[in-house]
VEXMIRO-588426 format. One line per field, with one value per residue: residue in one letter; x negated, z negated, y of N, C-alpha, C in turn. Coordinates in Angstrom, 2 decimals, m for minus. Last residue first. Example, Ala and Ser with C-alpha at 12.3 -4.5 7.8 and 13.67 -1.06 7.14 Angstrom:
<recs>
residuo s;a
n_xx m12.85;m13.19
n_zz m7.08;m7.80
n_yy m2.25;m5.69
ca_xx m13.67;m12.30
ca_zz m7.14;m7.80
ca_yy m1.06;m4.50
c_xx m12.90;m13.20
c_zz m7.87;m7.80
c_yy 0.03;m3.30
</recs>
This chain:
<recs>
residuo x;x;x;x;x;x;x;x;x;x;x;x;x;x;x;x;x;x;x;x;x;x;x;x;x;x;x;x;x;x;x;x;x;x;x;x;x;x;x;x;x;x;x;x;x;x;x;x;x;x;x;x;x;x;x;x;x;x;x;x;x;x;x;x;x;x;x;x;x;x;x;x;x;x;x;x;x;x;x;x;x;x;x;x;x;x;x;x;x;x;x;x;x;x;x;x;x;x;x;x;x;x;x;x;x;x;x;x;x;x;x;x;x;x;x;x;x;x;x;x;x;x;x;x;x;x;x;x;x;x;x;x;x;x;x;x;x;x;x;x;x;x;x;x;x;x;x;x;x;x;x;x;x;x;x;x;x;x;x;x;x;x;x;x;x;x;x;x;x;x;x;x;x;x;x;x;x;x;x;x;x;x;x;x;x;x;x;x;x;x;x;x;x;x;x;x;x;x;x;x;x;x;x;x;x;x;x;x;x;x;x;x;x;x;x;x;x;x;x;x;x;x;x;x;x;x;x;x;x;x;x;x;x;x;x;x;x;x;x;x
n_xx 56.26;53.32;51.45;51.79;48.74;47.06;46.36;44.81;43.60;43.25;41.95;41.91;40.11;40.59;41.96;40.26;39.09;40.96;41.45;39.46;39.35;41.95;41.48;37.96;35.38;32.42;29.44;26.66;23.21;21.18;22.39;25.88;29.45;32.56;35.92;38.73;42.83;45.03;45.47;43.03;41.14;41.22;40.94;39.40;37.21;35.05;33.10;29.80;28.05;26.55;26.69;28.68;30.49;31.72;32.69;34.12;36.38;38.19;40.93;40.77;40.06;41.80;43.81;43.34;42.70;44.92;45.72;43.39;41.26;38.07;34.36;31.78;28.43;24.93;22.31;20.59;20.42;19.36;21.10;23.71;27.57;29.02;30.47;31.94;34.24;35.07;35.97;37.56;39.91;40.57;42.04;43.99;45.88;47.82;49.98;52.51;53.98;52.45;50.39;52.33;53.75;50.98;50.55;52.87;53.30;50.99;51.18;53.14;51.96;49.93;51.42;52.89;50.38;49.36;51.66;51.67;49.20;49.69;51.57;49.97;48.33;49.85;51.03;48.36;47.88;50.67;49.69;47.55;48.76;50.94;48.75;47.48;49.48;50.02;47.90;47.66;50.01;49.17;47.12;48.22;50.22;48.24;47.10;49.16;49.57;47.49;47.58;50.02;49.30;47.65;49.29;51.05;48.96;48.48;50.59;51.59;49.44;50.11;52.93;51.83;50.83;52.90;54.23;53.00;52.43;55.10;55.89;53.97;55.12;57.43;56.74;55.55;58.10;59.21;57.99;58.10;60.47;60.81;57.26;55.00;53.94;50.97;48.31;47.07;43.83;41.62;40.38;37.42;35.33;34.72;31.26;29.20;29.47;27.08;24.55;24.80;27.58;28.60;28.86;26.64;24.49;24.26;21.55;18.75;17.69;16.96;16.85;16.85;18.93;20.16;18.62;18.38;18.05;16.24;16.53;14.75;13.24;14.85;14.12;13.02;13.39;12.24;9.86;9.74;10.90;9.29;7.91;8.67;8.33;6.84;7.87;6.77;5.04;2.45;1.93;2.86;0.49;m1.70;m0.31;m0.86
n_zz 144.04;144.74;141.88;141.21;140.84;139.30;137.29;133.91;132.21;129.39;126.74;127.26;128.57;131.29;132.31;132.38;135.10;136.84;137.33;138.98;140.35;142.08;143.37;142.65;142.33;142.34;143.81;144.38;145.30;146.19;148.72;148.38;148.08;146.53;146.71;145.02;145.22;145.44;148.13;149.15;151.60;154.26;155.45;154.70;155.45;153.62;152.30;151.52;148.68;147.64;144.90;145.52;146.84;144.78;143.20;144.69;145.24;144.25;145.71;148.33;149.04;147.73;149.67;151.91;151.53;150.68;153.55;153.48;151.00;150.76;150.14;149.68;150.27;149.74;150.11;146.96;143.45;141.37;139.86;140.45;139.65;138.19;139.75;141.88;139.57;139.13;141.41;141.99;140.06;140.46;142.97;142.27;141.48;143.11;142.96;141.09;141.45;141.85;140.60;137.93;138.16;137.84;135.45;134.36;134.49;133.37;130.85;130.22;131.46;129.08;126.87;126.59;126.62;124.39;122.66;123.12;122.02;119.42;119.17;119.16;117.05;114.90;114.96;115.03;112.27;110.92;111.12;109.84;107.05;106.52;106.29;103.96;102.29;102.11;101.52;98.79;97.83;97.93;96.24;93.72;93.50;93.09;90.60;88.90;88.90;87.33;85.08;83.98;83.65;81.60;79.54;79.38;78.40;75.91;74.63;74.69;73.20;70.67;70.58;70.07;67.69;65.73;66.06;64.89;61.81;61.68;61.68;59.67;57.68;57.55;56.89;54.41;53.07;53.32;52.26;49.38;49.08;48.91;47.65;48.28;46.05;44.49;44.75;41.97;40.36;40.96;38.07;36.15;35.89;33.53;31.81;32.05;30.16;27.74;27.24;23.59;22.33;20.32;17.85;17.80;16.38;16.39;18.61;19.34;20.28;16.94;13.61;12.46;12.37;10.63;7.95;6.19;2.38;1.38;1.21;1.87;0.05;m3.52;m5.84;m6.06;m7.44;m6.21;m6.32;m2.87;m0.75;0.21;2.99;5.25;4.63;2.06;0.69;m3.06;m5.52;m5.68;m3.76;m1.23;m0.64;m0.92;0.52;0.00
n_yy 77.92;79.72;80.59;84.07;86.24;86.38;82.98;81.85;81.47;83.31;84.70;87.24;87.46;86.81;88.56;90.56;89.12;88.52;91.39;91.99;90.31;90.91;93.62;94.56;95.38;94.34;95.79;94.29;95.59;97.18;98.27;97.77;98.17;97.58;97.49;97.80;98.03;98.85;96.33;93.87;94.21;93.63;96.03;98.75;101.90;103.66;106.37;106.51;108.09;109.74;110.55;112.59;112.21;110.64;111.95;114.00;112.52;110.53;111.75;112.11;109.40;107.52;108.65;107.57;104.92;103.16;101.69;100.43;99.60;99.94;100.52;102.17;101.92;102.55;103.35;102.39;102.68;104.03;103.91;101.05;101.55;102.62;104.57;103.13;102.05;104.94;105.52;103.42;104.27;106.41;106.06;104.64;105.39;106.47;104.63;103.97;102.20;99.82;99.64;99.29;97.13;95.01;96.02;94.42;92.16;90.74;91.20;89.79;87.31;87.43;87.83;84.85;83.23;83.70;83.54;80.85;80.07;80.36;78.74;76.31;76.82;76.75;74.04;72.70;73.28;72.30;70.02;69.67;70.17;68.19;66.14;67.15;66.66;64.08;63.14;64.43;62.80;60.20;60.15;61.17;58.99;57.02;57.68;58.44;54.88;54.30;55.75;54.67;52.22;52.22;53.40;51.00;48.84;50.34;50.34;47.45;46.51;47.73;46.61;44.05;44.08;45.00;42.71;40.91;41.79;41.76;38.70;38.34;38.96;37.59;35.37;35.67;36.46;34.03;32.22;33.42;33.06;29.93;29.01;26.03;23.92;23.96;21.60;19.69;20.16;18.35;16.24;16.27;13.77;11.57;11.00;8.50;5.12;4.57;4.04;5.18;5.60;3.87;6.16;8.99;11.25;14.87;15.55;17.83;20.64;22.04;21.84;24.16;25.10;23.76;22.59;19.42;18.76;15.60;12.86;11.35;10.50;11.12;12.83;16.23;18.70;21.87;23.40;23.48;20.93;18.29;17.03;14.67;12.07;10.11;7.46;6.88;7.32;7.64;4.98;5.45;7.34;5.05;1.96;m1.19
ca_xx 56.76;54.79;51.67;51.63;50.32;47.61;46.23;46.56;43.08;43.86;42.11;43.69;39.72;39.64;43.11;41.39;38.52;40.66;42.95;39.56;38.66;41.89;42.69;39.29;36.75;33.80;30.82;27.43;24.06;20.95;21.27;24.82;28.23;31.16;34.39;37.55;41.29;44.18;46.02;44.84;41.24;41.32;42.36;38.92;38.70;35.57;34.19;30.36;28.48;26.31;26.16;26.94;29.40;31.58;31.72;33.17;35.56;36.98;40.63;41.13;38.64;40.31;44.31;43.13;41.90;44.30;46.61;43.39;42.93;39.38;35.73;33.59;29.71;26.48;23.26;21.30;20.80;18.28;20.78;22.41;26.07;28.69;29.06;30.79;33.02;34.30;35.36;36.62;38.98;40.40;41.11;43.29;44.48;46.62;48.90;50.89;54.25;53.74;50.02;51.21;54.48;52.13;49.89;52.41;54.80;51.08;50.04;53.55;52.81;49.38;50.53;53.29;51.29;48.77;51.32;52.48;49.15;48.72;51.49;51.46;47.89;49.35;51.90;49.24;46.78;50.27;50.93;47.29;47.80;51.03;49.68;46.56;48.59;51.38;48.20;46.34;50.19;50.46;46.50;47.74;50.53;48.75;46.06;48.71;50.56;47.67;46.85;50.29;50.10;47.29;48.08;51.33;49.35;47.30;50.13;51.94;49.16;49.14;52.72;52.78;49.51;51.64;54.74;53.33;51.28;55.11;56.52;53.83;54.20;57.47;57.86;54.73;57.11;60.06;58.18;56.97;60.51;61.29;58.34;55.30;54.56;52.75;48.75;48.26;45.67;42.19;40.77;38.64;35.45;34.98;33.16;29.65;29.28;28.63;25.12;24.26;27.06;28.88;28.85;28.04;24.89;24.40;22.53;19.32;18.58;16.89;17.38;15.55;18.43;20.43;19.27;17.60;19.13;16.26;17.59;15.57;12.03;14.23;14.23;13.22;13.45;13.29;10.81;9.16;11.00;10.60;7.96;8.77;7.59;8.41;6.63;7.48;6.65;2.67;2.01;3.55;1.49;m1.90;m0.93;0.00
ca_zz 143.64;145.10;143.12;140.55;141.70;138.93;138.30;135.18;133.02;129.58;126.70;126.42;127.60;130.01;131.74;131.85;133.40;136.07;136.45;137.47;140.06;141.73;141.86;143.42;141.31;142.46;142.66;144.71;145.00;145.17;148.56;148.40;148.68;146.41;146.82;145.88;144.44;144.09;147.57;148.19;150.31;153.63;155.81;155.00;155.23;154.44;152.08;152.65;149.26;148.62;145.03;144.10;147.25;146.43;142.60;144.01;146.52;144.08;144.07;147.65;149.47;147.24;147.85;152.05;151.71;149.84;152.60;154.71;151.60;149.70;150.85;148.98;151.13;149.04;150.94;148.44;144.60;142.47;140.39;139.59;140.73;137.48;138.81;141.86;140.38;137.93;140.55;142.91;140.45;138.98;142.83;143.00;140.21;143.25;143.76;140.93;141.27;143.14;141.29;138.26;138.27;139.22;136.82;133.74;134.77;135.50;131.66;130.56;131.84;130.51;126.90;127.09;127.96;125.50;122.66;123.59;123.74;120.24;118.56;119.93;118.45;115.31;115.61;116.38;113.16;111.17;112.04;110.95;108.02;107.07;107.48;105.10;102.45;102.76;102.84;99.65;98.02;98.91;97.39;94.70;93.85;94.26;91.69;89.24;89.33;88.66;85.56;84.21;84.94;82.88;79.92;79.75;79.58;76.91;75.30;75.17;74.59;71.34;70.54;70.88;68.49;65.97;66.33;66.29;63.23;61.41;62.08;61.24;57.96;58.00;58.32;55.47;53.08;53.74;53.50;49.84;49.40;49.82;47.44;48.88;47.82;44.48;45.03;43.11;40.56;40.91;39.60;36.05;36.31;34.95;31.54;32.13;31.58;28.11;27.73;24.63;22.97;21.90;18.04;17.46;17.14;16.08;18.34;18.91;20.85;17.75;14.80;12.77;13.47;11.92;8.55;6.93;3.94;1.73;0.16;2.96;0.44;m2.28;m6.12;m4.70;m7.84;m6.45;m7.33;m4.35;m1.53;m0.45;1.77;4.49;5.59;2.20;1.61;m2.17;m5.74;m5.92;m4.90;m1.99;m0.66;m2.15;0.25;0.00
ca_yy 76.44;79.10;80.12;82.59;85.82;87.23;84.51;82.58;81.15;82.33;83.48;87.05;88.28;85.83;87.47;90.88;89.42;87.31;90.64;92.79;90.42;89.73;93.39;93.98;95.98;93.87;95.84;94.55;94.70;96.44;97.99;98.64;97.11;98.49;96.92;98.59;97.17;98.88;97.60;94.44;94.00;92.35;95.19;97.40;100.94;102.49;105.47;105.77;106.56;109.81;109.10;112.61;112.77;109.42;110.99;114.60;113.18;110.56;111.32;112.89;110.40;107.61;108.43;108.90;105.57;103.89;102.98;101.21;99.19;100.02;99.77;102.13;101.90;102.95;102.91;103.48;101.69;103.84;104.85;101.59;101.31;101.42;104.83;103.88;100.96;103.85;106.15;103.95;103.03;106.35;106.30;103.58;105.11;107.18;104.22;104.48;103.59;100.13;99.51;100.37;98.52;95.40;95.87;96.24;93.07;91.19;92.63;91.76;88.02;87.76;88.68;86.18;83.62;84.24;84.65;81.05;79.43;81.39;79.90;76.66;76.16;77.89;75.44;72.60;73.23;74.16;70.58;69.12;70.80;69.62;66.26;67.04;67.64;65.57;62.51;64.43;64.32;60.07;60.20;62.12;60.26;56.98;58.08;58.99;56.26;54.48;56.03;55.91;52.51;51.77;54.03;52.36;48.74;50.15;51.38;48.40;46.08;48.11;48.02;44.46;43.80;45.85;44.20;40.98;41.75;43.15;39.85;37.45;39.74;39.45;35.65;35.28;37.62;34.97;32.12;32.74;34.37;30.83;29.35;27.74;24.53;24.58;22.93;19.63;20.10;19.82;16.22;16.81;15.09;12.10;11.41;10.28;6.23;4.94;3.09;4.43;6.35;3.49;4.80;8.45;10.02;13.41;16.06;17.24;20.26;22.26;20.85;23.40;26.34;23.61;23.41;19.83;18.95;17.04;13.74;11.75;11.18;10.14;11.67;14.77;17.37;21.05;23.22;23.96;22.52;18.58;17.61;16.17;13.03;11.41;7.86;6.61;7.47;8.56;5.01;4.81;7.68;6.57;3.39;0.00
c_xx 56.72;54.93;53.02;51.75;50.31;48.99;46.94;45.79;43.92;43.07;42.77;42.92;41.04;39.66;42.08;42.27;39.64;39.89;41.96;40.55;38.78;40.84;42.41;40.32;37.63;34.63;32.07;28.42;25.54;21.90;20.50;23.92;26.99;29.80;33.47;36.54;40.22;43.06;45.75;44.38;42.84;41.45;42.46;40.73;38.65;36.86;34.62;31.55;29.11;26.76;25.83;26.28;28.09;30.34;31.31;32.07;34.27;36.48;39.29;40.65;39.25;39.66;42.59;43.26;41.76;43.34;45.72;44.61;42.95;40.56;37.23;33.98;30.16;27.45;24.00;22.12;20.79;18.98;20.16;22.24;24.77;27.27;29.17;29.75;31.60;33.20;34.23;35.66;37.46;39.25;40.23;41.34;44.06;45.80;47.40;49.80;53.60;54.22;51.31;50.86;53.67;52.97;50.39;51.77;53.51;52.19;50.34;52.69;53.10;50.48;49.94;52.33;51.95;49.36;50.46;52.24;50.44;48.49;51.10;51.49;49.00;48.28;50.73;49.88;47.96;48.89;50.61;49.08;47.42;49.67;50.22;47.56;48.07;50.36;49.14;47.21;48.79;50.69;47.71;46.79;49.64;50.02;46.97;48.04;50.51;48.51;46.80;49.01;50.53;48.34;47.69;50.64;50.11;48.63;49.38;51.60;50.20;48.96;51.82;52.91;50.46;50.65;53.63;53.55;51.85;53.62;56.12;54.49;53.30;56.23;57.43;55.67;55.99;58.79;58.80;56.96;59.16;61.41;59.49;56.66;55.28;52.87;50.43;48.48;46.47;43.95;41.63;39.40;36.57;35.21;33.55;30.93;30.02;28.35;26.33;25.14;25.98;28.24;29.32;27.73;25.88;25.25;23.23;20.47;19.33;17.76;17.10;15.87;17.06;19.78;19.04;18.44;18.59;17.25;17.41;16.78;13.44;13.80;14.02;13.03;13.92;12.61;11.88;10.19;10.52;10.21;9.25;8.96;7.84;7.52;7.80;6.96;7.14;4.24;2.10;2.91;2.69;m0.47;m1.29;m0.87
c_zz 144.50;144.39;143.50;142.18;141.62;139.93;138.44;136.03;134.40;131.26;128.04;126.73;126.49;128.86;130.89;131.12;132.46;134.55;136.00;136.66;138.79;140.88;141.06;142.33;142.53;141.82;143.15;143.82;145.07;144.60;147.47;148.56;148.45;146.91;147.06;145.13;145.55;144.19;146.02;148.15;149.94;151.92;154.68;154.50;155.18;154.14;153.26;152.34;150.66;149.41;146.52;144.20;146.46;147.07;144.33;143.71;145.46;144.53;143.98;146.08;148.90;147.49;147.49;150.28;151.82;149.74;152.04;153.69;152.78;150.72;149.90;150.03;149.95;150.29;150.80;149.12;146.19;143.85;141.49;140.55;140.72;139.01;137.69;140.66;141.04;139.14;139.36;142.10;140.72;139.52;141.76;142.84;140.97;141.64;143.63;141.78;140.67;142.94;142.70;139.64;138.53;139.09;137.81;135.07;135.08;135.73;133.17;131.24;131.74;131.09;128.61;127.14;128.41;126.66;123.96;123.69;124.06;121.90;119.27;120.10;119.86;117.17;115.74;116.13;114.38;112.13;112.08;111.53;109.18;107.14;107.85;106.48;104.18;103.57;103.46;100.90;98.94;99.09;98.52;96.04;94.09;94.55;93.23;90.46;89.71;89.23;87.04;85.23;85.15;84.27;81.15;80.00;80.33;78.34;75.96;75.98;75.22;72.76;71.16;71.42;70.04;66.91;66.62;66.59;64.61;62.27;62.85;62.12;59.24;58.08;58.48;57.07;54.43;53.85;53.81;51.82;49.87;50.26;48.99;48.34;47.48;45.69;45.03;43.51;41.78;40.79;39.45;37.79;36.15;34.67;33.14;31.84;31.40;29.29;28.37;25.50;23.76;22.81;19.75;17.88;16.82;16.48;17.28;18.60;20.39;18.82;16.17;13.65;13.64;13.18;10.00;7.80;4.83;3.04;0.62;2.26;1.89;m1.24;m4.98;m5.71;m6.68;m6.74;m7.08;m5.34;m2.73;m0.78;0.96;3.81;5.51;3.13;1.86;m0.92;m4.81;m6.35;m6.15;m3.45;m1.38;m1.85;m0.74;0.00
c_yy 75.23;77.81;79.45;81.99;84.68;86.98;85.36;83.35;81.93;82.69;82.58;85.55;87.78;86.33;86.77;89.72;89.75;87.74;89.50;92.17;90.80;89.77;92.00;93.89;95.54;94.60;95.29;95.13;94.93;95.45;96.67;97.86;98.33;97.78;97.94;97.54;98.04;98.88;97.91;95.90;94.69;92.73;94.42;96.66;99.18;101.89;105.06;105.32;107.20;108.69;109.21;111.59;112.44;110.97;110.61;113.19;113.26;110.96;111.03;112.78;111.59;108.71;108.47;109.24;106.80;104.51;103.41;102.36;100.39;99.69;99.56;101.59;101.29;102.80;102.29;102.77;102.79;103.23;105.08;102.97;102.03;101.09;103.76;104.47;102.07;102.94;105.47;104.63;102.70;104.76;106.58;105.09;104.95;106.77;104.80;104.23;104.49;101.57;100.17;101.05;99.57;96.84;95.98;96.66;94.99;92.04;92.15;92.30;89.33;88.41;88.64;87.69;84.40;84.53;85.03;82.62;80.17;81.16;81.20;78.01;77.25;78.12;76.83;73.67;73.87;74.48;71.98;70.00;70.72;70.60;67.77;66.76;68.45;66.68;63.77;64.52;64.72;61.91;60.14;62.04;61.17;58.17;57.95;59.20;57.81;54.95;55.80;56.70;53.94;52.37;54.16;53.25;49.90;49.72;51.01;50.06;47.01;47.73;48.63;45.73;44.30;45.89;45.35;42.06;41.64;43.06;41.22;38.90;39.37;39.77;37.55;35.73;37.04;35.80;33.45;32.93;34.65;32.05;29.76;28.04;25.45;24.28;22.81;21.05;20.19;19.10;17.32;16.63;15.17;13.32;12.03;10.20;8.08;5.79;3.38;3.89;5.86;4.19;4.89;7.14;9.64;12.43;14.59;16.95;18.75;21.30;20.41;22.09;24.66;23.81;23.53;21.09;19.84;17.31;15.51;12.57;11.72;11.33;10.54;13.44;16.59;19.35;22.24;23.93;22.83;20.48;17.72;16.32;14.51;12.13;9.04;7.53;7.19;8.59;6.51;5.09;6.99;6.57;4.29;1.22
</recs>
């Protein structure tokens, strides 16, 4: 045996100052000194885990349950409805647009193309009548006005360069005594040669010279006259 037995018995812990240990397991040991220990029960070796708890049965759904899900199915349709709405009203407002203003473009551009033509019309008709008064005007001139003829003469002679010579006025056999009265003065200063000549109308005077020539015929002076209004007309239409 040991010293320890023989002192009184084997005591792994001490006992507390002062107190009387009669046995060596009579001391009460406090909790905190325990630490994770715990005390044994019977069966505890050996015994399987404790099951788990199984969840509980879910409720089925009440009827106001269904009712609030119905409306709120409801109230998303309505909402996703709404939106494809506008978008799709968006859409067609957009093309509606573009094919009203490519059907207003098309007006557009048609009544331009017409006002093209009437003003076309317009002015093909203005020319015509603009030639016509001037052959009504010409002609009355010419039938109760003979003596321009020398207002004529006059001009075509000093439209002939300075230098030109040998100046001959040819004019209508009538309108020759009408010229050598009405242009005496220009037909000297130039020193022209007035001449009769069969072939030209009544009005009109040719001017031959050196350097060239002057047309003041009637036919001559009406085609400028008529280019000037745009149009092509002579001055005596032709028989039907």
């Amino acid at each position: 045996m040991s010293s320890s037995s023989k002192s009184g018995g084997f005591r792994n812990v001490p006992p507390p100052a002062g107190s009387k240990a009669s046995s060596p397991y009579q001391r009460f040991i406090p909790r905190e000194e325990l630490g994770d220990f715990a005390s044994w029960q019977p069966g505890t070796f050996g015994a399987a885990p404790p099951a788990a708890a199984a969840p509980a049965p879910a409720a089925e759904p009440s009827a106001q349950d269904w009712q609030e899900r119905v409306a709120a199915a409801r109230h998303s349709g309505y909402q996703d409805g709404y939106r494809d709405g506008l978008v799709a009203l968006e859409s067609f407002k957009q093309s509606f647009a573009q094919q009203a203003m490519a059907q207003v473009g098309a007006l557009l551009e048609g009544f331009d193309r017409q006002l093209q033509g009437l003003d076309g019309e317009i002015a093909a008709a203005l020319t015509a009548t603009a030639v016509q008064l001037a052959r009504q005007v010409l002609r009355t001139e010419l039938a109760t006005r003979p003596e321009l003829v020398a207002a004529v003469a006059t001009e075509a002679v000093g439209a002939v360069m300075l230098s030109a010579r040998h100046i001959a006025v040819q004019v209508h056999p009538q309108d020759l005594p009408l010229v050598a009265e009405g242009a005496q003065e220009a037909l000297a200063a130039r020193g022209a040669r007035l001449q009769a000549n069969p072939a030209i109308a009544r009005g009109g005077v040719l001017v031959h010279s050196d350097v060239g020539d002057i047309d003041a015929r009637i036919g001559a002076r009406w085609a400028q006259a008529a280019a000037a209004l745009g149009s092509t007309l002579p001055l005596e239409e032709s028989p039907p």
